[in-house]
N, C-alpha and C positions, 0 to 999 in steps of 0.2 A: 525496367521492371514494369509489368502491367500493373491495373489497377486492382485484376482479381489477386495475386498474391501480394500486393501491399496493402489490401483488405483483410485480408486475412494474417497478416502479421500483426496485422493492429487487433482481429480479434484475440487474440494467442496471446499477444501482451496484457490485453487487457484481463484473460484469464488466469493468464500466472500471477501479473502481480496482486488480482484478485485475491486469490487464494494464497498468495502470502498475506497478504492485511487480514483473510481472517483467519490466517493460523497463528499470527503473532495476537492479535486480539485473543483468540480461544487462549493462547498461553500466557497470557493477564489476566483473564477472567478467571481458567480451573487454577495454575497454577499461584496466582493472587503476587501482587507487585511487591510484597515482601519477598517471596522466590527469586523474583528476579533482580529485584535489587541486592539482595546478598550475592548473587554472583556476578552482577554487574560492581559492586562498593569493593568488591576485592582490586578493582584498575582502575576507579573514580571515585576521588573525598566530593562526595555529594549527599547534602542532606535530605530523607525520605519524602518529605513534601515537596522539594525542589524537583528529585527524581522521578515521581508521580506528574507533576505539572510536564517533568519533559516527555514522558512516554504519553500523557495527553494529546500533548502538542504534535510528537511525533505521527500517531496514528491519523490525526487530522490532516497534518500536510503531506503524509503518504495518499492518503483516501484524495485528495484534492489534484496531488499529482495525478495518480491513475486516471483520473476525469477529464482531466485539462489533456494530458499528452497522450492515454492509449484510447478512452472510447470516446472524446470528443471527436479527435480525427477519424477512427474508425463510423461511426455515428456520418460522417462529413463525405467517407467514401462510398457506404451503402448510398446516401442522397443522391452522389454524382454519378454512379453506378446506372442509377434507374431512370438516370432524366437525359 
């Protein structure tokens, strides 16, 4: 595999799971963590402040993933790319 399409697979990664974090985001914000804890508390005995703290957490260590493993390396292959 060259370095032009594993450039670009790290872009494409780094776009999709973009736009999944912000359409799970968009769907905690309009539809508000009450929504989705009711559909989530019908398969997990978990309390709403515990549930908020996890969906916190979660959005954070997604968004951190996406950084570390699709546009850091992508970010790593434009540099080597060019030089």
């Amino acid at each position: 595999m060259d370095i032009r399409k594993l450039t670009r697979f790290f872009l494409w990664c780094t776009i999709v799971n973009g736009a999944c974090l912000i359409v799970s985001f968009a769907a905690f914000a309009i539809g508000g963590t009450d929504f989705v804890y009711r559909t989530h508390g019908k398969w997990f005995a978990v309390a709403p402040e515990t549930f908020n703290a996890i969906l916190y957490l979660f959005l954070g260590l997604y968004k951190i993933a996406i950084l570390v493993f699709n546009l850091v390396p992508y970010v790593a292959l434009r540099i080597v790319a060019k030089g």
